[in-house]
C-alpha positions in Angstrom: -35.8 -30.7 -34.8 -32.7 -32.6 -36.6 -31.1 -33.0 -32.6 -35.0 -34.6 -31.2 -35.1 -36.6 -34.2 -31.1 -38.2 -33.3 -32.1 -38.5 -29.9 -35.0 -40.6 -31.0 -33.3 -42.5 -33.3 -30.0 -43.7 -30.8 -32.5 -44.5 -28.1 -35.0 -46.6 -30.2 -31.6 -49.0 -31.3 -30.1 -48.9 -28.1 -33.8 -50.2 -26.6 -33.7 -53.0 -29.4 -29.8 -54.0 -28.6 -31.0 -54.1 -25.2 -34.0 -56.2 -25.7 -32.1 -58.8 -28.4 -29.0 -59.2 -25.1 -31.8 -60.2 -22.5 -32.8 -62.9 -24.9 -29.4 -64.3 -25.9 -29.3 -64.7 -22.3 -32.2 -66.3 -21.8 -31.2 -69.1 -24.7 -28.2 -69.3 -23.1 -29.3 -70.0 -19.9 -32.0 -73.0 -20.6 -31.8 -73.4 -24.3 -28.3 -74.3 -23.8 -26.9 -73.0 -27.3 -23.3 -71.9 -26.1 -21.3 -72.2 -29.3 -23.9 -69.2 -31.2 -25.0 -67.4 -27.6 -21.9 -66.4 -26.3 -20.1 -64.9 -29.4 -23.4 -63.2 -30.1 -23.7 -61.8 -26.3 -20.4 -60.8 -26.9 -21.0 -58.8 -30.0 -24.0 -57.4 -28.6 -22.3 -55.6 -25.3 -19.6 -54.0 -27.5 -22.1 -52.6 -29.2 -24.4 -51.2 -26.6 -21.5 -50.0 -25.1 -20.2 -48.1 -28.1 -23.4 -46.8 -28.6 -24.4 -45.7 -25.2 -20.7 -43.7 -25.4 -21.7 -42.2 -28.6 -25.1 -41.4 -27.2 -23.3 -39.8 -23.8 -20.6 -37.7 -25.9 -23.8 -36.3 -28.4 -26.1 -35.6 -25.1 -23.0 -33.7 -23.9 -22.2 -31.2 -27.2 -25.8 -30.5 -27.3 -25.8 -29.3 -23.7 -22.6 -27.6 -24.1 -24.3 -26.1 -26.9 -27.7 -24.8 -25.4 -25.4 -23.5 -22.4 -23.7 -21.6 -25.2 -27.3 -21.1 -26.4 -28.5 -19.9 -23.1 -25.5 -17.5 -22.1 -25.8 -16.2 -26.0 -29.3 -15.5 -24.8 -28.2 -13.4 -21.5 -25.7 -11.2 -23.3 -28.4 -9.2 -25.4 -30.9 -9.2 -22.2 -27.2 -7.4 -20.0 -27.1 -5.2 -23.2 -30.2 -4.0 -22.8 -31.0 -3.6 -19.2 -27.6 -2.1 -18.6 -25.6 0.8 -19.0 -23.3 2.1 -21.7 -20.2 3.1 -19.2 -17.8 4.1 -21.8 -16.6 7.5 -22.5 -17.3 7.5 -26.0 -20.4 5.4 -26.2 -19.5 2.8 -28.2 -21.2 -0.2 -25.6 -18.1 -1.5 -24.9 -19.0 -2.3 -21.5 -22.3 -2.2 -20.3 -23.2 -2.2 -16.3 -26.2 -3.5 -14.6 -26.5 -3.0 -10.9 -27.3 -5.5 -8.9 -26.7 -3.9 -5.3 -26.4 -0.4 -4.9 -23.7 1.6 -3.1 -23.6 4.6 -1.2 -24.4 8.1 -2.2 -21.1 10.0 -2.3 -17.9 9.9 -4.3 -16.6 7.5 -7.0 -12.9 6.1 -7.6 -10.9 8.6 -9.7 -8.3 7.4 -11.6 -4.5 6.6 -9.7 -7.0 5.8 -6.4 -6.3 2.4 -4.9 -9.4 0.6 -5.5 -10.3 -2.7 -3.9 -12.7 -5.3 -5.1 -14.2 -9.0 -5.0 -15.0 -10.1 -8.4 -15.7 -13.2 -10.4 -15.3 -13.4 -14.2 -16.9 -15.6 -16.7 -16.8 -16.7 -20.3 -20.2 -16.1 -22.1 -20.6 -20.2 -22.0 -20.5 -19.6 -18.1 -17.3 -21.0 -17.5 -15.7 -19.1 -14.7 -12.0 -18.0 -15.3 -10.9 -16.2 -12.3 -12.3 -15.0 -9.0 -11.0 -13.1 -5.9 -13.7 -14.5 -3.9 -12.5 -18.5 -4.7 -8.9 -17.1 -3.1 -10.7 -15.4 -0.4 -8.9 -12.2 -0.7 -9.9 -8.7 -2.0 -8.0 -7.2 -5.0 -6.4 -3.8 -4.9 -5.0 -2.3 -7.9 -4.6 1.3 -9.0 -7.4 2.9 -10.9 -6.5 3.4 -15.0 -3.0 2.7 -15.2 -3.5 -0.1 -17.1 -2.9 -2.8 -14.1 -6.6 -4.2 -15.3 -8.5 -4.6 -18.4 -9.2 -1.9 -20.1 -13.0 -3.1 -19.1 -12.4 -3.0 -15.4 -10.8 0.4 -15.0 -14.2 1.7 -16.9 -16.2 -0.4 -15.2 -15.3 0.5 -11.7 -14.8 4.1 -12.3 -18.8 4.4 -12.1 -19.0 2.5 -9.5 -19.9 3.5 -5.6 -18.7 2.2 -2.4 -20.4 -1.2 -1.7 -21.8 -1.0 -5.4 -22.4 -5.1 -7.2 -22.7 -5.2 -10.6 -22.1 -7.1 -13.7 -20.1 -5.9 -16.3 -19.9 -7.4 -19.7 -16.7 -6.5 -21.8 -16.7 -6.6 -25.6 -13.0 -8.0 -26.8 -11.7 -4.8 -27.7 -12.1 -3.9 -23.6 -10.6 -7.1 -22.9 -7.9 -9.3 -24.4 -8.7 -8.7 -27.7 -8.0 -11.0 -30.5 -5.2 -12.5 -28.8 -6.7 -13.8 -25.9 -5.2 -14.8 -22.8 -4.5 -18.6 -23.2 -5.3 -21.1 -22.2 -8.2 -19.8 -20.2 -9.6 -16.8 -22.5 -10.1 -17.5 -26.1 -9.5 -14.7 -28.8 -11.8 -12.1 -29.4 -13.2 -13.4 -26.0 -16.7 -11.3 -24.9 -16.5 -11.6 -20.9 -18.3 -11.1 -17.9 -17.4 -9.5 -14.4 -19.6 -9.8 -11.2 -17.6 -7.1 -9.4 -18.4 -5.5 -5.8 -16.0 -2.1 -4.8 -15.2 -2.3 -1.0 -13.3 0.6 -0.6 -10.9 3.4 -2.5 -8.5 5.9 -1.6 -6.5 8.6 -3.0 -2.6 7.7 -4.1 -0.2 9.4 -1.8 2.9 11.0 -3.4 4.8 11.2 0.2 5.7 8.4 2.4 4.7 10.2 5.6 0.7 10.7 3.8 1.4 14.4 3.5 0.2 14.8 0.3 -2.7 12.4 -1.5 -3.8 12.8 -5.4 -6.8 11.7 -6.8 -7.4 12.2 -11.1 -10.1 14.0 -12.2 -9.0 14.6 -15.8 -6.0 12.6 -16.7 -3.0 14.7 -18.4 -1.8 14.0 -21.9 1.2 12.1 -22.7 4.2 10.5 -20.3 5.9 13.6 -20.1 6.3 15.3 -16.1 7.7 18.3 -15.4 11.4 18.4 -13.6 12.5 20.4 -10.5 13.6 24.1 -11.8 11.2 23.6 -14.4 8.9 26.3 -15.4 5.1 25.8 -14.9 2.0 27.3 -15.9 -0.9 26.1 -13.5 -4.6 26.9 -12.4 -5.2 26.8 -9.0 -8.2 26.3 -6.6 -7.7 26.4 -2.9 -10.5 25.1 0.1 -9.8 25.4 3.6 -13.1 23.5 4.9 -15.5 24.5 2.5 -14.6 27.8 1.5 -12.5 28.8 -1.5 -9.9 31.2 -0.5 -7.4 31.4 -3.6 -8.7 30.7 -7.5 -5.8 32.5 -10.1 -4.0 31.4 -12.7 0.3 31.2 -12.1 3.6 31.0 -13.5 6.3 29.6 -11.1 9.8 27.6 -10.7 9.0 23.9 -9.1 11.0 24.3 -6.0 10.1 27.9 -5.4 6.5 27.7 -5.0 6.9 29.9 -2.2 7.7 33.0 -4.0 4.3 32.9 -5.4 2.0 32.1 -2.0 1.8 28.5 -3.4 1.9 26.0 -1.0 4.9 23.5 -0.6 2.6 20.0 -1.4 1.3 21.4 -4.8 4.9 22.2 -5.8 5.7 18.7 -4.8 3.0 17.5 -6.6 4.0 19.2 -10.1 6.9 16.2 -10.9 4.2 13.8 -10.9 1.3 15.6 -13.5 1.2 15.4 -16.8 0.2 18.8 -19.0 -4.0 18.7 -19.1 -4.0 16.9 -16.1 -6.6 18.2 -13.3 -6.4 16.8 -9.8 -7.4 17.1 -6.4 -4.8 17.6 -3.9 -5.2 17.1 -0.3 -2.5 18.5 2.3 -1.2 17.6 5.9 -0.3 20.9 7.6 3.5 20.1 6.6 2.9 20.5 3.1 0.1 23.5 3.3 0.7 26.8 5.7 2.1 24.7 8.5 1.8 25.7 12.5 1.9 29.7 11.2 -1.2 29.6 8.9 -1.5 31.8 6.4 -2.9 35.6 7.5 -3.2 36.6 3.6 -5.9 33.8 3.0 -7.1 33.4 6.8 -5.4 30.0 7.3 -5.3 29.5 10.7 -2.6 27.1 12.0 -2.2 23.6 11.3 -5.2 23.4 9.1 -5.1 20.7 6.0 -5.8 22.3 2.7 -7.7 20.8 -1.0 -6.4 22.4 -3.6 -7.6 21.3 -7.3 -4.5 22.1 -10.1 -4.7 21.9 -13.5 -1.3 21.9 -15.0 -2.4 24.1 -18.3 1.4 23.6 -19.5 5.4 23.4 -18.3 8.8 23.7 -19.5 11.3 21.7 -18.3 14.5 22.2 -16.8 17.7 21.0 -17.9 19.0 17.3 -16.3 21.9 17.4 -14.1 23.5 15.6 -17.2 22.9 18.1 -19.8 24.7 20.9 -17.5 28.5 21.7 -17.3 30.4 21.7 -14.4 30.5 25.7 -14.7 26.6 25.6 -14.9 26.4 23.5 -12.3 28.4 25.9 -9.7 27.0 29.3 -10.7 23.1 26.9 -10.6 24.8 25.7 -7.1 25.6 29.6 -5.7 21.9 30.5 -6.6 20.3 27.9 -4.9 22.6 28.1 -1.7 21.4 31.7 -1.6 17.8 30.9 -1.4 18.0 28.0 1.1 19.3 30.7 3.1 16.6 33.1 2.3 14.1 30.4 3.2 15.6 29.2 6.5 15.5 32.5 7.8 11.7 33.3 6.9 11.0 29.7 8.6 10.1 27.6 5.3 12.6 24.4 6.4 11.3 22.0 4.1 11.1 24.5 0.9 14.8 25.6 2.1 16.1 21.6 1.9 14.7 21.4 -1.6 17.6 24.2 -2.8 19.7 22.6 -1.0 19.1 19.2 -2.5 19.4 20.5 -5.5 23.4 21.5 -5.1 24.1 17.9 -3.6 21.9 16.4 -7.0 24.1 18.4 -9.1 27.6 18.0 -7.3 27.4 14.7 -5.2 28.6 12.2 -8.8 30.3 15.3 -10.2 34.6 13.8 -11.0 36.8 17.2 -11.3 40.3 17.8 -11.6 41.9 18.9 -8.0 41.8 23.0 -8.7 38.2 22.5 -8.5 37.5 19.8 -6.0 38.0 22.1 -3.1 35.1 23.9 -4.8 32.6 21.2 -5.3 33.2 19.9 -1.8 32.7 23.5 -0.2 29.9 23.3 -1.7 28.4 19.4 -0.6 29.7 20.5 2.9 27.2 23.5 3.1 24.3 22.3 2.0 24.3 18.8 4.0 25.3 21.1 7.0 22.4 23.4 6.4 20.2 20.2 5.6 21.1 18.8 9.3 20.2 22.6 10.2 16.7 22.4 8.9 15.7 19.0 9.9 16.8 19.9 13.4 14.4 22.7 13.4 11.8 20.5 11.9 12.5 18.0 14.4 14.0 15.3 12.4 16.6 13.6 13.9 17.3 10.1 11.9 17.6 12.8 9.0 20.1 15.0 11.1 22.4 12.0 12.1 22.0 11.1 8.1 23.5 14.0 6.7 26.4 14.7 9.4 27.0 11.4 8.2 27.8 12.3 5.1 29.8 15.4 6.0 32.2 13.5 8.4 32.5 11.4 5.3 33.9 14.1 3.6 35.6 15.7 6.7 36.1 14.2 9.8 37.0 16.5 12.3 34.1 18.9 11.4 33.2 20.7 14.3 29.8 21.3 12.8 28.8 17.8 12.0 29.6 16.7 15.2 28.2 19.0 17.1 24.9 18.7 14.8 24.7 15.3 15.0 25.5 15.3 19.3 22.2 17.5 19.9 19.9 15.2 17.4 21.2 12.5 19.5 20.7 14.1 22.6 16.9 14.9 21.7 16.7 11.1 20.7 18.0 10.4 24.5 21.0 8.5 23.0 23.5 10.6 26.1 26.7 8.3 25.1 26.4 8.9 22.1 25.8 12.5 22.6 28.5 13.0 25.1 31.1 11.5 22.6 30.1 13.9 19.6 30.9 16.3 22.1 33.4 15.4 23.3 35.1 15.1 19.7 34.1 18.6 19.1 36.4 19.4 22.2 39.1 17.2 20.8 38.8 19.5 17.4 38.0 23.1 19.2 39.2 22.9 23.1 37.5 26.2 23.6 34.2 25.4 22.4 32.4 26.7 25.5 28.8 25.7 23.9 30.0 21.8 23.6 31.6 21.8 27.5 28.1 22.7 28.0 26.8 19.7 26.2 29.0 17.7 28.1 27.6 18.4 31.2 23.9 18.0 30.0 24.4 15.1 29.2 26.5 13.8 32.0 23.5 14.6 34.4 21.1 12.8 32.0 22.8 10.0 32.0 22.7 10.0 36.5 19.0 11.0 36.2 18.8 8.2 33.4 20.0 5.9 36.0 18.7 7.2 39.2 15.4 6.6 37.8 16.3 2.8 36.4 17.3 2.6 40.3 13.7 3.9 41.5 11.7 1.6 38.9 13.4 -1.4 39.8 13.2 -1.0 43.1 10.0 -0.3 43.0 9.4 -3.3 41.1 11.2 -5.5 43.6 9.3 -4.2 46.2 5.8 -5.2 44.1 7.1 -8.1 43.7 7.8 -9.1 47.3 4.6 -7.7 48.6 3.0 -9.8 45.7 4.6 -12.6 47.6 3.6 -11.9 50.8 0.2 -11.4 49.9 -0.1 -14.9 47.6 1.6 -16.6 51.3 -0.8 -14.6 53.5 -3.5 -15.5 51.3 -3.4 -18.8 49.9 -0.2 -20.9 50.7 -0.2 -20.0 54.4 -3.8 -21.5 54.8 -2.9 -24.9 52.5 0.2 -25.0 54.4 -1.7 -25.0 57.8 -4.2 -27.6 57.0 -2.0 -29.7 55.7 0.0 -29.9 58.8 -3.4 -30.7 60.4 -3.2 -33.3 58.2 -0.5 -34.8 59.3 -1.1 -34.7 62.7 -4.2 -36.5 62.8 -2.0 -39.1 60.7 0.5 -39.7 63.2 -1.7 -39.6 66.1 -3.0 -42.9 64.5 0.1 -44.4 65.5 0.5 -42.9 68.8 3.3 -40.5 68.3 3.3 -38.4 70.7 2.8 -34.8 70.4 6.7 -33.4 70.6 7.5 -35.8 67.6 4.6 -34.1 65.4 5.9 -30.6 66.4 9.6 -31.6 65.7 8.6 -33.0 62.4 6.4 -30.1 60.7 9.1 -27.7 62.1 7.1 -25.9 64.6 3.7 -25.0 66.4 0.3 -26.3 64.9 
């Protein structure tokens, strides 16, 4: 009532002020009274002026304030119509759907989640927005990348959901803000639309992907050798074909039936934790299957884990060098015992374990000779394993590193000669081989190589010779044809052309020939 009465009051003097100029004006204009008009007229547009400003800036607050007013207004009317979506009920942030999604899943936490959203101050004042940049936001879902708000939020959500979400401060910035855009103790709102989520994958190849159902307690993971203590629940397809309760070492998984992904998987859970793993072939039962649990071959695996508790391993920094060698013999001895039952991958594990514990290790020179025995084998048997799993890059890699150590190794060399053979790289094959010869002259198996690779490289070229000439041959009926076809045609009536030309001037008919260089 105070803010009508103002109004009223600002626009009855400004209508007087008005009023009083056009007559000043008016006396000015036939009265002729300069001297008092014009300082008066003066006087008078100052004023207005001020006025009108005052007027402007007042108008302005009290729109700014029923805005406020307005959005004040919405808040309760979200609160009521939406939904509590925290865990503990406490309407931190409520949700009200404007579009549903699809029937199906929802984002578990560590997915990569990927949104359009807008948010807002309560006073309507927009802050941020994906949708102004024209590019969709991806982050990872509850590890803190986002508000608190948003990880909640979106962690209800469906595919293709819209809805608004309105944060209380303690789900957003709090009482510090985030200035200068967010004010402390800020209440805010999110339009937010999920496009799409998937699961986080722990290897780079997308053997193995994790998605959160209950996250773990604590920052603490267990370490390779460690000991854990795990539930497990195993789907080929639909059907459930292991559920048991079991203690084993991460790295030797094997010696318990458990696949190779969930013991990869176990350095990355925290204890509570229970998630959903999903495995390639590589990381499951692989081309054998698995006859115990009727796996047949090459079939992807869900397992859900719950990691019910661990104990960790010592560091490669907490052992001694004795500990270290005696750790070193054991897990030589079951890389071995792995490679010959066919488990590649789970073999390279022990023997990544000798190089983790040796490769930095700085002894006197008794035991050198020992440590690098010991590098020597398991990068040798690494190249081993990765040839039978078809690896190459990783082959070359690790005879690498043993010629590093020891150049003439007849091993390496010859190692690294077949990955490069399989990789069609014959030079390069031929002169691993040929080293090997250089080190071991009666190294029948490498003569051998030799000569493979020697008739590659004349196949190798033979062929180049049949696919060029082939393509030279393409390319000169391609000519003949475009001649046959098009030029030959142009090329005729233009010489008709010309003929008719001349015979304007009376050349006579040897002169034409001689000139277009033949017959018409």
């Amino acid at each position: 009532m105070a803010t009508n009465m103002a109004h009223l009051s600002c626009s009855f003097r400004l209508s007087v002020l008005v009023l009083f100029l056009i007559v000043s004006l008016f006396f000015f204009a036939f009265v002729h009274i300069p001297v008092l008009t014009m300082p008066l007229c003066v006087f008078v547009f100052v004023r207005v002026t001020l006025l009108h400003r005052i007027r402007v800036a007042c108008t302005g607050a009290d729109m700014t304030r029923d805005k406020e007013q307005s959005m004040d207004d919405q808040s309760p009317a979200v609160v009521r119509k939406g939904i509590d979506v925290t865990p503990n009920k406490d309407g931190g942030v409520c949700k009200v759907v404007k579009k549903w999604g699809e029937d199906g899943d929802r984002p578990m936490i560590g997915d990569k989640v990927t949104v359009h959203y807008t948010g807002k101050l309560l006073n309507g004042k927009k802050f941020d927005s994906s949708m102004d940049r024209k590019k969709a936001f991806t982050f990872s879902l509850g590890k803190g990348q986002v508000i608190k708000g948003l990880d909640i939020g979106v962690s209800s959500m469906q595919r293709g959901e819209r809805c608004i979400l309105l944060c209380k401060p303690e789900y957003a910035y709090g009482p510090a803000g985030c200035p200068p855009k967010i004010p402390p103790n800020a209440m805010l709102q999110f339009e937010v639309e999920l496009l799409s989520f998937k699961g986080e994958l722990l290897t780079d190849d997308g053997g193995i992907t994790r998605r959160i159902k209950v996250k773990g307690e604590g920052y603490n993971n267990p370490n390779d050798g460690s000991t854990v203590h795990v539930h497990l629940e195993g789907y080929c397809g639909e059907r459930l074909f292991d559920s048991r309760d079991v203690h084993f070492v991460v790295g030797e998984s094997e010696d318990m039936g458990v696949p190779l992904g969930v013991d990869r998987a176990m350095e990355k859970m925290q204890k509570g934790e229970c998630c959903m793993l999903y495995l390639k072939p590589k990381y499951g039962f692989g081309k054998e299957g698995r006859a115990q649990y009727k796996i047949g071959p090459n079939s992807d695996l869900v397992y859900e884990v719950t990691l019910i508790n661990f104990e960790k391993a010592k560091e490669s920094w907490e052992l001694g060098l004795k500990e270290k060698l005696d750790f070193s013999a054991g897990a030589k001895q079951k890389g071995t015992q792995y490679f010959k039952a066919g488990c590649y991958l789970q073999a390279v594990v022990q023997y990544q374990r000798i190089v983790s514990w040796l490769e930095m290790e700085f002894v006197g020179k008794e035991q050198q000779q020992t440590v690098q025995n010991f590098l020597l084998v398991a990068q040798l048997n690494m190249a081993m394993c990765y040839l039978r799993l078809k690896e190459y890059a990783l082959v070359v890699e690790n005879c690498n590193k043993v010629l590093e150590l020891d150049e003439k190794n007849e091993k390496a060399l010859y190692r690294r000669g077949e990955a490069r053979l399989f990789r069609n790289e014959f030079n390069l094959a031929m002169s691993d081989f040929k080293l090997v010869l250089q080190v071991n002259p009666s190294n029948r198996a490498a003569r051998s190589q030799v000569s493979i690779c020697q008739r590659k490289i004349r196949e190798h070229h033979e062929m180049d010779k049949k696919t060029y000439a082939n393509m030279f041959q393409k390319f000169a009926e391609h000519d003949v044809k475009v001649w046959n076809n098009i030029l030959q045609p142009e090329w005729t009536a233009f010489k008709i052309a010309i003929c008719s030309l001349l015979g304007m001037y009376n050349m006579n008919q040897h002169t034409t020939l001689r000139l277009l260089g033949g017959r018409v």
